[in-house]
Chimera marker file (.cmm) of the C-alpha trace (Angstrom):
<marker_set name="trace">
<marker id="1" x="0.000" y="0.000" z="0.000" r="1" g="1" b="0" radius="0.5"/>
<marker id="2" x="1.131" y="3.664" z="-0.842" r="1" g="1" b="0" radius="0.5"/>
<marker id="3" x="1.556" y="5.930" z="1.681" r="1" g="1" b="0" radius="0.5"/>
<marker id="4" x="-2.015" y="7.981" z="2.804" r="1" g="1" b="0" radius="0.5"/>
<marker id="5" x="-2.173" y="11.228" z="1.670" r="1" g="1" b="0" radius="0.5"/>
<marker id="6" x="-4.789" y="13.651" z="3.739" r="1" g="1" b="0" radius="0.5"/>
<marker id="7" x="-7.852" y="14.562" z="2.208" r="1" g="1" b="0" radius="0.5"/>
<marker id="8" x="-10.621" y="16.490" z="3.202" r="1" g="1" b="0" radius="0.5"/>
<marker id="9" x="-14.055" y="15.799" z="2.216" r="1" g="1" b="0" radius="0.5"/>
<marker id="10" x="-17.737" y="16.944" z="3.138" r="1" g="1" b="0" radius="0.5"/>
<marker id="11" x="-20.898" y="14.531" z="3.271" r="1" g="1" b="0" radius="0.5"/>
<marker id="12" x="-24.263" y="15.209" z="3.043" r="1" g="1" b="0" radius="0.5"/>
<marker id="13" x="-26.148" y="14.514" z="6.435" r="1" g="1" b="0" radius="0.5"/>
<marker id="14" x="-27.159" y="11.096" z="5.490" r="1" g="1" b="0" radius="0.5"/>
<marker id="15" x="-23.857" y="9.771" z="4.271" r="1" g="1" b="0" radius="0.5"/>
<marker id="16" x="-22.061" y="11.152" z="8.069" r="1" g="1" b="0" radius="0.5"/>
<marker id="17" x="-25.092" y="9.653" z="9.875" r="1" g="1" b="0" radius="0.5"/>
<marker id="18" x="-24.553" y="6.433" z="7.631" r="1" g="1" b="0" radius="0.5"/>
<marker id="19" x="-20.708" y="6.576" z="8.793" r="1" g="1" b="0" radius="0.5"/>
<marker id="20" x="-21.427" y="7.245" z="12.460" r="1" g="1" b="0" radius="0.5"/>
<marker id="21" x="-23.942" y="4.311" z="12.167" r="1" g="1" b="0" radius="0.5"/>
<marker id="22" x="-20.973" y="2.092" z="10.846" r="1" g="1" b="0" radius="0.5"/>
<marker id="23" x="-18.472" y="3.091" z="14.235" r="1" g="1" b="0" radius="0.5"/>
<marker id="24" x="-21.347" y="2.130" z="16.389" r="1" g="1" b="0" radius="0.5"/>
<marker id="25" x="-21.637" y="-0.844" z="14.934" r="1" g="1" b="0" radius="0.5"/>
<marker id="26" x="-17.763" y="-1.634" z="15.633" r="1" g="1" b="0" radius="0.5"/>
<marker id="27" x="-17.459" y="-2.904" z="12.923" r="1" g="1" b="0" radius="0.5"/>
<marker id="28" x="-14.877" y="0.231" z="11.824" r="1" g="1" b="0" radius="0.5"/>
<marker id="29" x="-12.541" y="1.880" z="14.012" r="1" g="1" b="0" radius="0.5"/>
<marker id="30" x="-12.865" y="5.121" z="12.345" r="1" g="1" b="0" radius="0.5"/>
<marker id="31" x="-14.520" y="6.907" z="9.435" r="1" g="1" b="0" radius="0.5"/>
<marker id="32" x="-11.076" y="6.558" z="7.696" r="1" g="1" b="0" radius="0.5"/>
<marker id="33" x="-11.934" y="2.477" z="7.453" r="1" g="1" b="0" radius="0.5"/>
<marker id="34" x="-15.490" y="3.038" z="6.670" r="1" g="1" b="0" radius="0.5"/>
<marker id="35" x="-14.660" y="5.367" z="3.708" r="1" g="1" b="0" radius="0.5"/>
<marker id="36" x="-11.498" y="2.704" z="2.845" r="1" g="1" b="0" radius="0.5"/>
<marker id="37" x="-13.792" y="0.112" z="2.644" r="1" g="1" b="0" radius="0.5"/>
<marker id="38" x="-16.489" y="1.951" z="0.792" r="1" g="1" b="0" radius="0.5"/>
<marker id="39" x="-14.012" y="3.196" z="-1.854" r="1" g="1" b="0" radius="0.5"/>
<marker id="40" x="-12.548" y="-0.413" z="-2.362" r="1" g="1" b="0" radius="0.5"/>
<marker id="41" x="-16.240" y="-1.864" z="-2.748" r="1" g="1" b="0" radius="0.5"/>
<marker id="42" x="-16.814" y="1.377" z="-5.458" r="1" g="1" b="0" radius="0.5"/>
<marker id="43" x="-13.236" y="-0.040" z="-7.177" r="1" g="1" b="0" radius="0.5"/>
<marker id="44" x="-14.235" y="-3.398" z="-8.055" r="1" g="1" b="0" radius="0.5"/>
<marker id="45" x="-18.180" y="-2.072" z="-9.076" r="1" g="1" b="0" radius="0.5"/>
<marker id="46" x="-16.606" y="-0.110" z="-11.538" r="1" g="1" b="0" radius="0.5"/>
<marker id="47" x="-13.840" y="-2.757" z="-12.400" r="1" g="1" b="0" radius="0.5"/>
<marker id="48" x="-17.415" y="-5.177" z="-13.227" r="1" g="1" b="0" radius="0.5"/>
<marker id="49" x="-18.721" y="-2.341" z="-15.066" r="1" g="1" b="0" radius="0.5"/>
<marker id="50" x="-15.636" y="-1.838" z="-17.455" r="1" g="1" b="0" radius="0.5"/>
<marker id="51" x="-14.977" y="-5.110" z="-17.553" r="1" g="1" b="0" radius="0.5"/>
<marker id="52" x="-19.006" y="-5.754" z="-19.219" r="1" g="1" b="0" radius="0.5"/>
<marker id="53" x="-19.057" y="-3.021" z="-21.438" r="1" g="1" b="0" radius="0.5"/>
<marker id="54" x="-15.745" y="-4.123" z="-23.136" r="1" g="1" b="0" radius="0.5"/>
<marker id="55" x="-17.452" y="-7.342" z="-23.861" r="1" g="1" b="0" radius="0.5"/>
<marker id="56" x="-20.698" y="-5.749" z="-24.892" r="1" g="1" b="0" radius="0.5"/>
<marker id="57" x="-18.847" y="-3.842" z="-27.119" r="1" g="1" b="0" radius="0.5"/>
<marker id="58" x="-16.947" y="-6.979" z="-28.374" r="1" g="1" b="0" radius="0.5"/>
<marker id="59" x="-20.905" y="-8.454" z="-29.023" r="1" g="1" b="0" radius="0.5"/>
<marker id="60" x="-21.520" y="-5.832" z="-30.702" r="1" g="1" b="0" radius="0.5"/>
<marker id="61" x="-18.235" y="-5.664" z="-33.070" r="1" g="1" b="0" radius="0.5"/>
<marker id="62" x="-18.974" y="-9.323" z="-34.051" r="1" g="1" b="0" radius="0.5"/>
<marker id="63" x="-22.431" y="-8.817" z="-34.566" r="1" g="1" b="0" radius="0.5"/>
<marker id="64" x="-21.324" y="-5.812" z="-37.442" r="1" g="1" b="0" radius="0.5"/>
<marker id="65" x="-19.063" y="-8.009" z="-38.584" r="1" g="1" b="0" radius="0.5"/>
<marker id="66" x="-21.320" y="-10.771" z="-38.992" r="1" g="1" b="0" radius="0.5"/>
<marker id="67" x="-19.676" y="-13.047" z="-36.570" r="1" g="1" b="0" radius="0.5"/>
<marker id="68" x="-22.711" y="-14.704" z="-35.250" r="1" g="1" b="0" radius="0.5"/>
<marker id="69" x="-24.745" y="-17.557" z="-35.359" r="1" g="1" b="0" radius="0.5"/>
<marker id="70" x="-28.782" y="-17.815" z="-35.550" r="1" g="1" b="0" radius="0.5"/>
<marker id="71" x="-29.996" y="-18.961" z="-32.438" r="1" g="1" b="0" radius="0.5"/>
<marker id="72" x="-33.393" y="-20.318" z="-31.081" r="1" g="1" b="0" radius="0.5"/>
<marker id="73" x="-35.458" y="-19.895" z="-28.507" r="1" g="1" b="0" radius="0.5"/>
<marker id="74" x="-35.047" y="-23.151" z="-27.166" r="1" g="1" b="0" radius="0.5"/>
<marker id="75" x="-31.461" y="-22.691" z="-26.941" r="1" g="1" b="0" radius="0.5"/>
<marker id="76" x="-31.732" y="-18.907" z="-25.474" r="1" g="1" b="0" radius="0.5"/>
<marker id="77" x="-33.807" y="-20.619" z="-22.533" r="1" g="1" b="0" radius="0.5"/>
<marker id="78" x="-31.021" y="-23.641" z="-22.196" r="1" g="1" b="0" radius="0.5"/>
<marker id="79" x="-28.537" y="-20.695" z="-20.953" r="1" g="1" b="0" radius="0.5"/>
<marker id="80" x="-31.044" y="-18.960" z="-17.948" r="1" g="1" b="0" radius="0.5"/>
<marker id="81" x="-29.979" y="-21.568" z="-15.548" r="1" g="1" b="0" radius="0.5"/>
<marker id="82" x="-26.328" y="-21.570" z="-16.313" r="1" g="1" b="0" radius="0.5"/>
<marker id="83" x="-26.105" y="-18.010" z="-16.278" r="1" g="1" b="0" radius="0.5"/>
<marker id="84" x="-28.174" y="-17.572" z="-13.134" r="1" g="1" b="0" radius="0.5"/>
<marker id="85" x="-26.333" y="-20.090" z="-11.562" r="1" g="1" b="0" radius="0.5"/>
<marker id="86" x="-23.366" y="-17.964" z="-12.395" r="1" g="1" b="0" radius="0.5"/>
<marker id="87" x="-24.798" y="-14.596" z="-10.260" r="1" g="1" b="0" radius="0.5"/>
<link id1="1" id2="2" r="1" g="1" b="0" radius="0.2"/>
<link id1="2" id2="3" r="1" g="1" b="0" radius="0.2"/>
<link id1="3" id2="4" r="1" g="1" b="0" radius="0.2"/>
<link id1="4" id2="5" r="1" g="1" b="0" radius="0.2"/>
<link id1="5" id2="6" r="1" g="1" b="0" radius="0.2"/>
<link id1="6" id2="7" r="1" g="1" b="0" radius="0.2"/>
<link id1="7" id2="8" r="1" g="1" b="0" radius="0.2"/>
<link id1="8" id2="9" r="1" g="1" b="0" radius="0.2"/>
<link id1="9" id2="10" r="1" g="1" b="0" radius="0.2"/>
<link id1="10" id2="11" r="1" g="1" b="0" radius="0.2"/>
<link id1="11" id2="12" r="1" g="1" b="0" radius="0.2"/>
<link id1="12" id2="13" r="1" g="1" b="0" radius="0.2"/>
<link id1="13" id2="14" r="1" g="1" b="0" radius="0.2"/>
<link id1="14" id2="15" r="1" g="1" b="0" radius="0.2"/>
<link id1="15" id2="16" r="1" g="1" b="0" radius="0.2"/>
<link id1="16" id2="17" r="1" g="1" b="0" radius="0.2"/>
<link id1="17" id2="18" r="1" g="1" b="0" radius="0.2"/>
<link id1="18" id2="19" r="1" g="1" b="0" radius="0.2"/>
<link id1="19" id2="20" r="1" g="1" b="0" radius="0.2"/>
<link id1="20" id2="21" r="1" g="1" b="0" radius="0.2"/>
<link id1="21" id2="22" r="1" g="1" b="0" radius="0.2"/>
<link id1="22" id2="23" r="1" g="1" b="0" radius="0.2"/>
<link id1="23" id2="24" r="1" g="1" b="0" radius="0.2"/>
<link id1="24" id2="25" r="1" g="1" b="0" radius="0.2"/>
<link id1="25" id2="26" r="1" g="1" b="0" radius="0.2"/>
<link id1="26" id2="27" r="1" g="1" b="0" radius="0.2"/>
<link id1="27" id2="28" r="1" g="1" b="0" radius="0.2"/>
<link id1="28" id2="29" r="1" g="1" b="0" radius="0.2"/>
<link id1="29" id2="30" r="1" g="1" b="0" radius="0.2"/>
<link id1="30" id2="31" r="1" g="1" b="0" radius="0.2"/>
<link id1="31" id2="32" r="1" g="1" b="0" radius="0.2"/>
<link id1="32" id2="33" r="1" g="1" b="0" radius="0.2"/>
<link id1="33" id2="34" r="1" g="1" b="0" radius="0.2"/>
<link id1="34" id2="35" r="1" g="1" b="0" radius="0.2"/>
<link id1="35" id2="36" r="1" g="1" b="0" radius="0.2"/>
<link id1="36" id2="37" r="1" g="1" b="0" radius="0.2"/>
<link id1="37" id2="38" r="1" g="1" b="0" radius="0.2"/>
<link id1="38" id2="39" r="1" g="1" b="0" radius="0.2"/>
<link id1="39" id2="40" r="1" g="1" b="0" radius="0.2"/>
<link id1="40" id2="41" r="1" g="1" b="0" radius="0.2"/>
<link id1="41" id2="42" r="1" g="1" b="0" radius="0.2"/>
<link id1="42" id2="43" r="1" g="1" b="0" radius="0.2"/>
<link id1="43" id2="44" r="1" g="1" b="0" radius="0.2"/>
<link id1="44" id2="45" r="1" g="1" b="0" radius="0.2"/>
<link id1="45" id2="46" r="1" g="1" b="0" radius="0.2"/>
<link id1="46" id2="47" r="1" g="1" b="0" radius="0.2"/>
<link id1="47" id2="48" r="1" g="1" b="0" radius="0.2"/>
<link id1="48" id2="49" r="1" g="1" b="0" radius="0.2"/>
<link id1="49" id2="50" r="1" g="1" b="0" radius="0.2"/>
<link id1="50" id2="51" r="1" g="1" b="0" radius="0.2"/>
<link id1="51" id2="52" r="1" g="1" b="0" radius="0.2"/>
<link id1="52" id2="53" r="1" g="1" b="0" radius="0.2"/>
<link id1="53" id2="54" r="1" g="1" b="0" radius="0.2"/>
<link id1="54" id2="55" r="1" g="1" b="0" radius="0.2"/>
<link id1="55" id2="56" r="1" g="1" b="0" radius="0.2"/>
<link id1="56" id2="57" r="1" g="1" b="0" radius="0.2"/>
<link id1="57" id2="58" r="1" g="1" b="0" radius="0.2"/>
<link id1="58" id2="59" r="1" g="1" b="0" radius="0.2"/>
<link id1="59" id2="60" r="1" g="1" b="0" radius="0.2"/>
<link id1="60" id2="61" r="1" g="1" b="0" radius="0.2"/>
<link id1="61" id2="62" r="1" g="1" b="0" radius="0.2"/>
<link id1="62" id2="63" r="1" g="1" b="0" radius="0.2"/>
<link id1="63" id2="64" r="1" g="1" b="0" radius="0.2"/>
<link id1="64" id2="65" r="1" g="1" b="0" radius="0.2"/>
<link id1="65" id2="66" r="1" g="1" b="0" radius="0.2"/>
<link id1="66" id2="67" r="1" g="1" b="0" radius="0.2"/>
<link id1="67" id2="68" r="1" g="1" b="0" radius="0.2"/>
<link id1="68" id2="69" r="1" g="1" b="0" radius="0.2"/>
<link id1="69" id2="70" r="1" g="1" b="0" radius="0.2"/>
<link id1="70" id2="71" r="1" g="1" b="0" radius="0.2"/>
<link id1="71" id2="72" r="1" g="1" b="0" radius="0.2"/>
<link id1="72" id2="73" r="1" g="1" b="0" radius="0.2"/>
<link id1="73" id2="74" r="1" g="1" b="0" radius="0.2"/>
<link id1="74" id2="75" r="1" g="1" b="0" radius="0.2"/>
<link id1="75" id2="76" r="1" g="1" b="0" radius="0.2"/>
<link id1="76" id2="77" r="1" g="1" b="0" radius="0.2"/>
<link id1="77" id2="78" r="1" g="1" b="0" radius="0.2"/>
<link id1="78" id2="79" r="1" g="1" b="0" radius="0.2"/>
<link id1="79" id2="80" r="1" g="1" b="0" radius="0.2"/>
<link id1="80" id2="81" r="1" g="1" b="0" radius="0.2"/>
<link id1="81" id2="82" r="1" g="1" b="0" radius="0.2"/>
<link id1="82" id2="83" r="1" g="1" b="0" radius="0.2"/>
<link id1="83" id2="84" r="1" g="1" b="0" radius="0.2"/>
<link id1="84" id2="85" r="1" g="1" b="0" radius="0.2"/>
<link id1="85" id2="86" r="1" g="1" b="0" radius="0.2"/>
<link id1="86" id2="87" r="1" g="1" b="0" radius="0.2"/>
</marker_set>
């Protein structure tokens, strides 16, 4: 880990009473950790998020370029339980 720089920031009531809700929980030690934490959950939702629309726009490259096959209903509904399974 790099070295912490300082930085100031201001919430909106909710978000500090959402914080101060979080260090009486215990489950933080200080609004540092809770912010840390909320940061590194924010990381990896955009991370997911980049991650899909560079495959959505590989779909959609392939389907311009004609790389596709013709599928069926039948085989569209053979996928929902693998791909739920997946979530």
């Amino acid at each position: 880990m790099t070295a912490a720089q300082p930085l100031s920031v201001e919430l909106p009531d909710d978000l500090r009473e959402f914080v101060d809700e979080q260090l009486r929980s215990g489950r933080y030690a200080n609004a540092t950790e809770v912010l840390r934490d909320a940061f590194s959950v924010l990381r990896q939702r955009q991370e997911r998020v980049d991650s899909l629309r560079a495959a959505l726009q590989t779909g959609v490259a392939q389907l311009d370029s004609g790389d596709f096959i013709e599928g069926t209903r039948e085989g569209r509904d053979g996928f929902r339980p693998a791909l739920s399974a997946r979530e």
